[in-house]
N, CA, C and O atoms as a printed pandas DataFrame, in Angstrom:
     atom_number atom_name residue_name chain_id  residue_number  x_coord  y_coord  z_coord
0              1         N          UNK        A               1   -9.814   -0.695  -20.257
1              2        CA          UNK        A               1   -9.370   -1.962  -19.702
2              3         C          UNK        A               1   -9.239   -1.888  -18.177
3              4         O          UNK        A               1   -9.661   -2.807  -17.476
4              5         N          UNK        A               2   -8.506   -0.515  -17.528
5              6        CA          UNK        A               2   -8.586   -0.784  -16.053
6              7         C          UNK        A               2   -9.630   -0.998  -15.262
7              8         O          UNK        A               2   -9.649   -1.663  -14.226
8              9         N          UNK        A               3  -11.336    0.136  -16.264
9             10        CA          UNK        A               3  -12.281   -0.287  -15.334
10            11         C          UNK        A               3  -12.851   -1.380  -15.474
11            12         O          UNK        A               3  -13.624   -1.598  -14.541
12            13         N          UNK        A               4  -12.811   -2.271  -16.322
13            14        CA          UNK        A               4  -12.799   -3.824  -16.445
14            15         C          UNK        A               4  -12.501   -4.593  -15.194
15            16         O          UNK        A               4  -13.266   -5.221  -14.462
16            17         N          UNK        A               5  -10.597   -4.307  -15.088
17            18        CA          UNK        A               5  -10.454   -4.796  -13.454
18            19         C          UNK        A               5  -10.888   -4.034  -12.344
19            20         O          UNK        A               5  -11.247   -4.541  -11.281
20            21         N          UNK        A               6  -10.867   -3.156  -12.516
21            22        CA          UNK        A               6  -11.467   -2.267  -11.169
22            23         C          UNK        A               6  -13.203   -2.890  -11.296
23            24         O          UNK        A               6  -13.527   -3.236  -10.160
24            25         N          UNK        A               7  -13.830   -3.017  -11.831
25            26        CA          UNK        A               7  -15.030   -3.282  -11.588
26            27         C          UNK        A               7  -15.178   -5.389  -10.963
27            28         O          UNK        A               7  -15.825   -5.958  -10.084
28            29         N          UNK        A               8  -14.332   -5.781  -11.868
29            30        CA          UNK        A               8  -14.311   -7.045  -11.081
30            31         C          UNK        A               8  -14.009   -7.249  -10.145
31            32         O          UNK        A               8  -14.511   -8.217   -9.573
32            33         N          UNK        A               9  -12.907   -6.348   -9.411
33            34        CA          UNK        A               9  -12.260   -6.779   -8.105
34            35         C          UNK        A               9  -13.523   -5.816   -7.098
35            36         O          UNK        A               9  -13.644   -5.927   -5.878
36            37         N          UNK        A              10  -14.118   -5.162   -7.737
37            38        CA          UNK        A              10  -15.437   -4.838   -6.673
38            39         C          UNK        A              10  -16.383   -5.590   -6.803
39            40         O          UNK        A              10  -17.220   -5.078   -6.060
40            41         N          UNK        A              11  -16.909   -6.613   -7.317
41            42        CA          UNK        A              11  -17.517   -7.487   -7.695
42            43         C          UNK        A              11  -16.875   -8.216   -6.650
43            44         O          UNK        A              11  -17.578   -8.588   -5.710
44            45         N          UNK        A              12  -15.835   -8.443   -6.656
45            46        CA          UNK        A              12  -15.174  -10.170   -5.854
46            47         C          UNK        A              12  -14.881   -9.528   -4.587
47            48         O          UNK        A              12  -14.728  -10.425   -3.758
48            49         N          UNK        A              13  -14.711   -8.212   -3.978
49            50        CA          UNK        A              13  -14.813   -7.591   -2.552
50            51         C          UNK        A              13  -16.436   -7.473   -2.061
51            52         O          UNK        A              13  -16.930   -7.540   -0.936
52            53         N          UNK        A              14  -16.976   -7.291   -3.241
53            54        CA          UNK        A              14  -18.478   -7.517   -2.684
54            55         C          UNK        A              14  -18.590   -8.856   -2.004
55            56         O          UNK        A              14  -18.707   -8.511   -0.829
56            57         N          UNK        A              15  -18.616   -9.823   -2.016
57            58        CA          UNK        A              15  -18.759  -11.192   -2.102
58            59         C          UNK        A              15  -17.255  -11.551   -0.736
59            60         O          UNK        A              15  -17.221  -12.237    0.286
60            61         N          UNK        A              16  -16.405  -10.825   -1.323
61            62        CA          UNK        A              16  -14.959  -10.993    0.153
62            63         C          UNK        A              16  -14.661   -9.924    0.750
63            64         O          UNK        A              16  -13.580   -9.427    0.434
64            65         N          UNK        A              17  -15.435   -9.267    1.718
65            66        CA          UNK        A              17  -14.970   -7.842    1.743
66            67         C          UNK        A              17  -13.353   -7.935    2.372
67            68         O          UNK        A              17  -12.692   -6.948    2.049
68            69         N          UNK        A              18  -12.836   -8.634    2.952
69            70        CA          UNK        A              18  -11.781   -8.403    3.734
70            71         C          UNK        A              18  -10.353   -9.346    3.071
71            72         O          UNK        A              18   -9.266   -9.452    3.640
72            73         N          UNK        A              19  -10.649   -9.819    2.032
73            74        CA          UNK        A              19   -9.384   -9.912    0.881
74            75         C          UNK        A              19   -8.560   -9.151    0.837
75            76         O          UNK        A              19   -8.671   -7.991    0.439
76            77         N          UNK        A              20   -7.648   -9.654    1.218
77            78        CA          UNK        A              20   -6.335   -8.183    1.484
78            79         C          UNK        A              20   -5.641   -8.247    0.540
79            80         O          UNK        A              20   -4.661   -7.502    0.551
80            81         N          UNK        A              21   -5.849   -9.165   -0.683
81            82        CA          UNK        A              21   -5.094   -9.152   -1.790
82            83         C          UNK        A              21   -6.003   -8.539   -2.684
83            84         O          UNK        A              21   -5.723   -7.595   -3.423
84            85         N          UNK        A              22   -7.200   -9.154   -2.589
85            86        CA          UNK        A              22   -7.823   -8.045   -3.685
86            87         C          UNK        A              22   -7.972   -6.119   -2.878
87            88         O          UNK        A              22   -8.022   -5.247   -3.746
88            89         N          UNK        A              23   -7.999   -5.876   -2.175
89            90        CA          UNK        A              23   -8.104   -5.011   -1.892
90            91         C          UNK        A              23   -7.220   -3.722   -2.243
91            92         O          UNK        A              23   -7.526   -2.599   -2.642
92            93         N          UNK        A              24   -5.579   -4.545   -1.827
93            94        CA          UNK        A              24   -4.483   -4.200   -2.495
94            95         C          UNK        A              24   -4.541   -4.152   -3.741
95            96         O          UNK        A              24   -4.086   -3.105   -4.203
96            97         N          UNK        A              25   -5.002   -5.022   -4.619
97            98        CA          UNK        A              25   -4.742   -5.226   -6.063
98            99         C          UNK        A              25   -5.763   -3.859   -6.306
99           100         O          UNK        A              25   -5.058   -3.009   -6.851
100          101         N          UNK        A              26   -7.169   -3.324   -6.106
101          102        CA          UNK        A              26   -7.832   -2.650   -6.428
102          103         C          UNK        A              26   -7.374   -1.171   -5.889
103          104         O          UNK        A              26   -7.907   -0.236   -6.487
104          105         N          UNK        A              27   -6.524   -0.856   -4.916
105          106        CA          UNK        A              27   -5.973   -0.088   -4.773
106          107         C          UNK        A              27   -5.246    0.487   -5.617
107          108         O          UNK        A              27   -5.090    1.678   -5.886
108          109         N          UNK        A              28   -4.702   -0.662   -6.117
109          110        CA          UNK        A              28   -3.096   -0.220   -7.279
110          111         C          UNK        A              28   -3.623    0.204   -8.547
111          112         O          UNK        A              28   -2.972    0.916   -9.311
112          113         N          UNK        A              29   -4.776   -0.209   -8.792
113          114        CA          UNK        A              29   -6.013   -0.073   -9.917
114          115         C          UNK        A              29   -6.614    1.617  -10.447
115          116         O          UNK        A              29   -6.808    2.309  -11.446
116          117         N          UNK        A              30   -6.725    1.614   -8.807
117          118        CA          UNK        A              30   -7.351    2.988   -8.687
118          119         C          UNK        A              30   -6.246    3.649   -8.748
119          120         O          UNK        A              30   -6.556    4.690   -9.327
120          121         N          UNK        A              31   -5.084    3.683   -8.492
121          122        CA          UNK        A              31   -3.812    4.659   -8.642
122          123         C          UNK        A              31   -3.409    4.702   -9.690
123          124         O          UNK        A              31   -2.668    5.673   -9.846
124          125         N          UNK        A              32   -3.618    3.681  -11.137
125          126        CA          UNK        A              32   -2.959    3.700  -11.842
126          127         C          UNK        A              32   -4.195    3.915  -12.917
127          128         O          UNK        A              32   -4.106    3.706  -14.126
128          129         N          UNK        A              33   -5.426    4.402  -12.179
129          130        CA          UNK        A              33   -6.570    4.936  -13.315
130          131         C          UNK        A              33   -6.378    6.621  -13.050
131          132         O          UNK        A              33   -7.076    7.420  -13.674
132          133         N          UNK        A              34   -5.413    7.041  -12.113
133          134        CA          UNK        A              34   -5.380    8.714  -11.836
134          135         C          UNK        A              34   -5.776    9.015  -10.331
135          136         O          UNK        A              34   -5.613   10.044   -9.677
136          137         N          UNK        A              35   -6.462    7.553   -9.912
137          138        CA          UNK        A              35   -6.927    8.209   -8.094
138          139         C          UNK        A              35   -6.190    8.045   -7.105
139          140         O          UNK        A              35   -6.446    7.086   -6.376
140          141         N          UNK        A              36   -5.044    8.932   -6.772
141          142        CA          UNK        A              36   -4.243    8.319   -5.706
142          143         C          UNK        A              36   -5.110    8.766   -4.788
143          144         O          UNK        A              36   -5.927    7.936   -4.390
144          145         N          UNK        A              37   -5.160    9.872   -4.332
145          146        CA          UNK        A              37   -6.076    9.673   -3.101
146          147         C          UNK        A              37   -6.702    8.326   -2.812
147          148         O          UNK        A              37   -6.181    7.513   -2.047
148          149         N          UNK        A              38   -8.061    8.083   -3.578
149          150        CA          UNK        A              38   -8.784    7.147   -3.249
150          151         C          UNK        A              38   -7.662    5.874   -3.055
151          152         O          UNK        A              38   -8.058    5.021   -2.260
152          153         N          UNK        A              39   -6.581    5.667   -3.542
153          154        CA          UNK        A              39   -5.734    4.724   -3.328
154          155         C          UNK        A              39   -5.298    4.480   -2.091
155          156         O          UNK        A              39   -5.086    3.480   -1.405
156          157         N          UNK        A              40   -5.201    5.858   -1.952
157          158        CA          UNK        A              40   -3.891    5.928   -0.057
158          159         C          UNK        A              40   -5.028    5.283    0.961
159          160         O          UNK        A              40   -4.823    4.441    1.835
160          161         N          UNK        A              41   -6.581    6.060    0.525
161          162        CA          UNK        A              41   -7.472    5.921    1.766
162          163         C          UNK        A              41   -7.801    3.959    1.474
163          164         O          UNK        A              41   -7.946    3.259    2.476
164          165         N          UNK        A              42   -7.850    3.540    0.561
165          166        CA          UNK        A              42   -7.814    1.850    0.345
166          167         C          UNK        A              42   -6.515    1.267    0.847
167          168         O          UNK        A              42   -6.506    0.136    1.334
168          169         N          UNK        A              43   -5.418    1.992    0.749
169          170        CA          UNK        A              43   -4.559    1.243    1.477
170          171         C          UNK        A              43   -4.540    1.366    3.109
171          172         O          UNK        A              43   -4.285    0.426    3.862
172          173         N          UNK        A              44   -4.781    2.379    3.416
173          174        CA          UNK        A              44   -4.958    2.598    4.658
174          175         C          UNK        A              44   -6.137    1.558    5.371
175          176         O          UNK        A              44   -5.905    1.053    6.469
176          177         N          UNK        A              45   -7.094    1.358    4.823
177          178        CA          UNK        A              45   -8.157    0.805    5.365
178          179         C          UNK        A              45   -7.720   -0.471    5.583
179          180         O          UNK        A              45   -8.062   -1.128    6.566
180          181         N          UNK        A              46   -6.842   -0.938    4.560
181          182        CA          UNK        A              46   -6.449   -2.677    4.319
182          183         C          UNK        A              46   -5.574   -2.647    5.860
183          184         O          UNK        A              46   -5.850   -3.225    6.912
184          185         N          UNK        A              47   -4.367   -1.689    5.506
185          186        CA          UNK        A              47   -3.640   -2.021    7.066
186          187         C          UNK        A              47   -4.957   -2.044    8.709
187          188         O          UNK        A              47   -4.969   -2.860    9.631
188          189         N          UNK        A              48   -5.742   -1.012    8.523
189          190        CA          UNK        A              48   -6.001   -1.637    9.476
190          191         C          UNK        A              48   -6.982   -2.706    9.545
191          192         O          UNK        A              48   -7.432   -2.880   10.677
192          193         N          UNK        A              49   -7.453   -3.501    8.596
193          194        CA          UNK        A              49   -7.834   -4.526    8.595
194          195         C          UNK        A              49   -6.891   -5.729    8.793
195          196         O          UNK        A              49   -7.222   -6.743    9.408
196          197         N          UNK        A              50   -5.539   -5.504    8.148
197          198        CA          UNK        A              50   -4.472   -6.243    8.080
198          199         C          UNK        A              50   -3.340   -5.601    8.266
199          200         O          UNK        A              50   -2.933   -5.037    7.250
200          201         N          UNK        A              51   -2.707   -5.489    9.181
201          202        CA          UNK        A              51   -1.504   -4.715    9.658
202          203         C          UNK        A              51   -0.373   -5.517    9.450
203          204         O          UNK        A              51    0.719   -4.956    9.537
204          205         N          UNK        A              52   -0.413   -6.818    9.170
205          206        CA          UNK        A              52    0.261   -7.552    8.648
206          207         C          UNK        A              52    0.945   -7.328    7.478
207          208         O          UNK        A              52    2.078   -7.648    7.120
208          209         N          UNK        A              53   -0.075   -6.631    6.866
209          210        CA          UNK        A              53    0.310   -6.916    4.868
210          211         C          UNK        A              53    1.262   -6.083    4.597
211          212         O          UNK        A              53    1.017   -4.878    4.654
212          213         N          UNK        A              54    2.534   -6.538    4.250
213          214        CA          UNK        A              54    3.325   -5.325    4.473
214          215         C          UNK        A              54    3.406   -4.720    2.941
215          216         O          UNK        A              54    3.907   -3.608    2.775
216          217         N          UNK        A              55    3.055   -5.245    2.171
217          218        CA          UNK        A              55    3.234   -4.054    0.866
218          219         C          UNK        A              55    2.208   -3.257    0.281
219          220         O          UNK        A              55    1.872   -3.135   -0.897
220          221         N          UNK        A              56    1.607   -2.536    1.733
221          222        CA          UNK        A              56    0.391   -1.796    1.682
222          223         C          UNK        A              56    1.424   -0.676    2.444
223          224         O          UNK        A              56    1.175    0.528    2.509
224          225         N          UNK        A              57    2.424   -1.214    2.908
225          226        CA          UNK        A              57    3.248   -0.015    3.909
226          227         C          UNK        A              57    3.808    0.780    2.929
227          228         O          UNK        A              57    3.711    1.980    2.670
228          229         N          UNK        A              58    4.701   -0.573    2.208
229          230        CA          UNK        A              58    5.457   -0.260    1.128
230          231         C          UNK        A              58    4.916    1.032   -0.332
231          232         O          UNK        A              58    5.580    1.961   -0.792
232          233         N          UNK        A              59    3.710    0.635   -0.656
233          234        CA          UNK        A              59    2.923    1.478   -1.616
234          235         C          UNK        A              59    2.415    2.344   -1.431
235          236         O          UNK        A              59    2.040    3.132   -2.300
236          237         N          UNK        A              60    2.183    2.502    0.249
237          238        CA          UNK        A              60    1.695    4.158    0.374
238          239         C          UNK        A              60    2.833    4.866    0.702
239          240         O          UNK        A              60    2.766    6.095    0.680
240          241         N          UNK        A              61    3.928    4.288    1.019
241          242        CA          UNK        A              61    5.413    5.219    1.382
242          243         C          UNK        A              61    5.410    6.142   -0.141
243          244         O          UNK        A              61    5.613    7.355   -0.105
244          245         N          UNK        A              62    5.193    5.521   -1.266
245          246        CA          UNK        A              62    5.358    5.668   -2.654
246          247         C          UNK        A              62    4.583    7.037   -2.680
247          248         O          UNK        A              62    5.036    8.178   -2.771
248          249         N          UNK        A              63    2.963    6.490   -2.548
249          250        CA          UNK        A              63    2.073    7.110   -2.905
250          251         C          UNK        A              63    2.295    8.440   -1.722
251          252         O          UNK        A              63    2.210    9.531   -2.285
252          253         N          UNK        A              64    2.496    8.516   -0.568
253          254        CA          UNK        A              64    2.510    9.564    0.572
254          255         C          UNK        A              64    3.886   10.616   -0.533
255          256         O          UNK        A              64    3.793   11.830   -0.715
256          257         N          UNK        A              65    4.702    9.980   -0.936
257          258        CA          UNK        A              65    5.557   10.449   -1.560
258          259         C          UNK        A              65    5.114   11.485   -2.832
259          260         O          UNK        A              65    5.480   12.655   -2.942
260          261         N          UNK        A              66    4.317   10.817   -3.669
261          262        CA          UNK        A              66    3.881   11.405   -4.859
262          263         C          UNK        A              66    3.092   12.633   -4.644
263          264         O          UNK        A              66    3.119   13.638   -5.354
264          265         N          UNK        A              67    2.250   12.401   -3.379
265          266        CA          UNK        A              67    1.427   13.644   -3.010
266          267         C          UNK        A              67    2.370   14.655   -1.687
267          268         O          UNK        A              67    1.841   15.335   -0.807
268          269         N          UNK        A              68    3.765   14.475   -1.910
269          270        CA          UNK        A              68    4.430   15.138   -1.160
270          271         C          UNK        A              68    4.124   15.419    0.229
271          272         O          UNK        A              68    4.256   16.490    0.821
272          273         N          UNK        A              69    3.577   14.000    0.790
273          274        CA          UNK        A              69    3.016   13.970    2.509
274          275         C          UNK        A              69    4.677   12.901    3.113
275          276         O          UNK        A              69    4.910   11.765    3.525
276          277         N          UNK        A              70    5.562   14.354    2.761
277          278        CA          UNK        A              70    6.936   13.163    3.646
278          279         C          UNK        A              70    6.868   12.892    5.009
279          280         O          UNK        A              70    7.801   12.127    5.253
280          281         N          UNK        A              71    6.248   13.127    6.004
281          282        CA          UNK        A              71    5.898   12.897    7.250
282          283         C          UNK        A              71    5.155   11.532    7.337
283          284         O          UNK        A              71    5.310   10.651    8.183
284          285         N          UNK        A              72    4.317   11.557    6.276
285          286        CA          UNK        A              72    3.337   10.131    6.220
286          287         C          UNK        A              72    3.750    9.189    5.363
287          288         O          UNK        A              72    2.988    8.222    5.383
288          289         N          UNK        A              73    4.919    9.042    4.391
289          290        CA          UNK        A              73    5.746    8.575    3.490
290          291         C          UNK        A              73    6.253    7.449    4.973
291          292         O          UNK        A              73    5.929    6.304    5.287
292          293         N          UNK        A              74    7.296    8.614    5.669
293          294        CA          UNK        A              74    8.247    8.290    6.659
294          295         C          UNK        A              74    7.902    7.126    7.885
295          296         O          UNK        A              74    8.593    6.304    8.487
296          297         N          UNK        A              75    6.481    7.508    7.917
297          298        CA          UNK        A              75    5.362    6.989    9.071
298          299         C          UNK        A              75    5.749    5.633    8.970
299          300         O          UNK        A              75    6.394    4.961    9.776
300          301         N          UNK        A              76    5.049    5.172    7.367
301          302        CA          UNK        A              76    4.891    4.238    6.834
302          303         C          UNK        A              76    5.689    3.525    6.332
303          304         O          UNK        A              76    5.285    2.362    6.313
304          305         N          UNK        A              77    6.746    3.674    5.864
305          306        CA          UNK        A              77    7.746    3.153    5.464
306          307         C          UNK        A              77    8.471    2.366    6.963
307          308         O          UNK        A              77    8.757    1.170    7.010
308          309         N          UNK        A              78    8.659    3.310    8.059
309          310        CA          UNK        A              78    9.482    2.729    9.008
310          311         C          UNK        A              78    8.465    1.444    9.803
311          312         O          UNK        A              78    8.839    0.327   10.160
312          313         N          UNK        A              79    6.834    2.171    9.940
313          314        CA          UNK        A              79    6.262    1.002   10.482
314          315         C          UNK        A              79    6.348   -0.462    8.863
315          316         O          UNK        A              79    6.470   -1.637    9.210
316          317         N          UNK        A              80    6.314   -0.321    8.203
317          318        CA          UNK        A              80    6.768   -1.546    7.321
318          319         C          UNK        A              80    7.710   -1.933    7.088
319          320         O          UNK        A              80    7.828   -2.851    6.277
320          321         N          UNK        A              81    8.876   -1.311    7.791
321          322        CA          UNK        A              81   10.274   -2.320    7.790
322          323         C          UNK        A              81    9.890   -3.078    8.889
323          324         O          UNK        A              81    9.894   -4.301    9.027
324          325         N          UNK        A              82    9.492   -2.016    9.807
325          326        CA          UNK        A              82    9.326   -3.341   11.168
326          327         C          UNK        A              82    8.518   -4.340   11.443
327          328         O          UNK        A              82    8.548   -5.171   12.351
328          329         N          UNK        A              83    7.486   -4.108   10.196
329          330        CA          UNK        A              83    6.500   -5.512    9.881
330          331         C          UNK        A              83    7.536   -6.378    9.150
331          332         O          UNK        A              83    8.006   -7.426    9.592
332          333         N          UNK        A              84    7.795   -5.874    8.121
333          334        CA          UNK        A              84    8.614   -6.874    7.390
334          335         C          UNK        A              84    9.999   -7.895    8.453
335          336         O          UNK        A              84   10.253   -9.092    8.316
336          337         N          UNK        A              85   10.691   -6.865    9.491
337          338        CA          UNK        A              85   11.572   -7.619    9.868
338          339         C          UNK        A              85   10.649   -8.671   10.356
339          340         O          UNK        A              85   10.635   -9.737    9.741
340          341         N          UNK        A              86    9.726   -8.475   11.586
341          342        CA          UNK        A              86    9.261   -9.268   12.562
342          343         C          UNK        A              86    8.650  -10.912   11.505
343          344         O          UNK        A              86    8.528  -12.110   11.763
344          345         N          UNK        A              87    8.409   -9.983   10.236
345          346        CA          UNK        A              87    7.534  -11.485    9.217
346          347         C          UNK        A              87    9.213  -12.441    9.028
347          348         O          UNK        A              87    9.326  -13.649    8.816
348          349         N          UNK        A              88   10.280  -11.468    9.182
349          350        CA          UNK        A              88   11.643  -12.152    8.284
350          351         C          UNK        A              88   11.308  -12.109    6.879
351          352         O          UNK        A              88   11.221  -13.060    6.103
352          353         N          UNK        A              89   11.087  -10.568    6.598
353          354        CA          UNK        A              89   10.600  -10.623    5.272
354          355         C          UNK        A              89   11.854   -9.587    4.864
355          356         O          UNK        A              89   11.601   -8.387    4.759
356          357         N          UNK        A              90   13.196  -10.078    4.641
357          358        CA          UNK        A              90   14.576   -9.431    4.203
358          359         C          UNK        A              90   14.182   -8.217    3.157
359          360         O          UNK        A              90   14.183   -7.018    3.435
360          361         N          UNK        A              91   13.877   -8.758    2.006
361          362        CA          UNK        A              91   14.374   -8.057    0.850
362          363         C          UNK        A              91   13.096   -6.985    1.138
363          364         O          UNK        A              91   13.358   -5.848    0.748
364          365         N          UNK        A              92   11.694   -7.153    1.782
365          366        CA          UNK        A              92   10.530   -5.781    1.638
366          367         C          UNK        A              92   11.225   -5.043    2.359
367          368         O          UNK        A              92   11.317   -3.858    2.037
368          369         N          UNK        A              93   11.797   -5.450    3.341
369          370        CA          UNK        A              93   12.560   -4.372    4.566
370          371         C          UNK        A              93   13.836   -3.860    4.243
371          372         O          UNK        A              93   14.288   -2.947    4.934
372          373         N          UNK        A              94   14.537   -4.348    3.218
373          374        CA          UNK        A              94   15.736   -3.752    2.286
374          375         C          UNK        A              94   15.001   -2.678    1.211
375          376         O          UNK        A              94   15.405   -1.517    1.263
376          377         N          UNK        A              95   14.318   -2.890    0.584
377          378        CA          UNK        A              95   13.405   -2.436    0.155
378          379         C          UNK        A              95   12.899   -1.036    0.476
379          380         O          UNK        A              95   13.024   -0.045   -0.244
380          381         N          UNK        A              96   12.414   -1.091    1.453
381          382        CA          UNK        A              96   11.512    0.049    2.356
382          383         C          UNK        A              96   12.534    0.904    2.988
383          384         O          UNK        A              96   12.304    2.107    3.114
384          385         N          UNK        A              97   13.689    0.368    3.412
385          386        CA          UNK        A              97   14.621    0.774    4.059
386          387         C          UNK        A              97   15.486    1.677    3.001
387          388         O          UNK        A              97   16.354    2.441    3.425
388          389         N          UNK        A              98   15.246    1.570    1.800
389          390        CA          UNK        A              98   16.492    2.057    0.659
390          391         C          UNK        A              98   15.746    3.380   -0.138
391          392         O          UNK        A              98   16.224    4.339   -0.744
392          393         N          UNK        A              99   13.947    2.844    0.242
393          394        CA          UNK        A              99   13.254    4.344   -0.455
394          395         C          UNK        A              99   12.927    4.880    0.988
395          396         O          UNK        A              99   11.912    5.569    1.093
396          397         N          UNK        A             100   13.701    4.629    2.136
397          398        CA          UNK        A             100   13.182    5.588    3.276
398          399         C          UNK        A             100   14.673    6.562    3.362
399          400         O          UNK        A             100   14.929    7.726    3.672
400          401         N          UNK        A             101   15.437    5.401    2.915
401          402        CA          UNK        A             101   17.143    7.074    3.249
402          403         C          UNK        A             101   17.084    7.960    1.867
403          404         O          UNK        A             101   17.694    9.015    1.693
404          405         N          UNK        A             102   16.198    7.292    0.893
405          406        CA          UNK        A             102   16.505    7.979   -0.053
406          407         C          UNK        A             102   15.387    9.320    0.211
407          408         O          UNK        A             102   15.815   10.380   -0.246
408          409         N          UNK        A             103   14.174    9.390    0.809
409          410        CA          UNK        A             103   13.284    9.461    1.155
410          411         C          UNK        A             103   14.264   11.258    2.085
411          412         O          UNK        A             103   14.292   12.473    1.891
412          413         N          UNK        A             104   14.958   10.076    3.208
413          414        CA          UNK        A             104   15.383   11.756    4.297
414          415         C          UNK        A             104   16.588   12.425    3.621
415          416         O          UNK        A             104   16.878   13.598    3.856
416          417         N          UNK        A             105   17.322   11.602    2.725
417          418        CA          UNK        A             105   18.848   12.661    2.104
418          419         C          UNK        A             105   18.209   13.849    1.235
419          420         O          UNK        A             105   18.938   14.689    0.707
């Protein structure tokens, strides 16, 4: 079933390459078929296509986490609170902010 969606949302990036929702969505796809790597490097690509999107900050803090990169967890997490404040986006930046102390204790 995942490569079902994973194959459609490359289908519909073919056609949109710069969909930052599908991009994200196919990210989360690939992480949750076993590829984090290939995940981190899709999220990464989205921010800098969209530095805006802040729960690309949020999901690689996760993912930097899982592959025990706390330096790049930390990176990311703090630059996505400060996206989130500047959007007035409260609760991602409560959020980001609560797996970043949990993150340095």
């Amino acid at each position: 079933m995942n490569q079902v969606r994973i194959s459609k949302l490359q289908a519909y990036l073919a056609e949109h390459p710069n969909d930052s929702f599908s991009l994200y969505a196919l990210a989360l796809e690939e992480a949750s078929d076993g590829n984090v790597p290939k995940a981190v490097s899709m999220l990464e690509n989205l921010i800098h296509l969209d530095p805006e999107y802040v729960a690309a900050y949020q999901q690689l803090g996760d993912f930097y986490q899982k592959l025990n990169r706390t330096e790049d967890a930390v990176e990311k997490l703090q630059k996505g609170i400060r996206t989130a404040r500047v959007q007035g986006d409260l609760h991602a930046s409560g959020e980001m902010q609560a797996a970043l102390d949990e993150l340095l204790t």
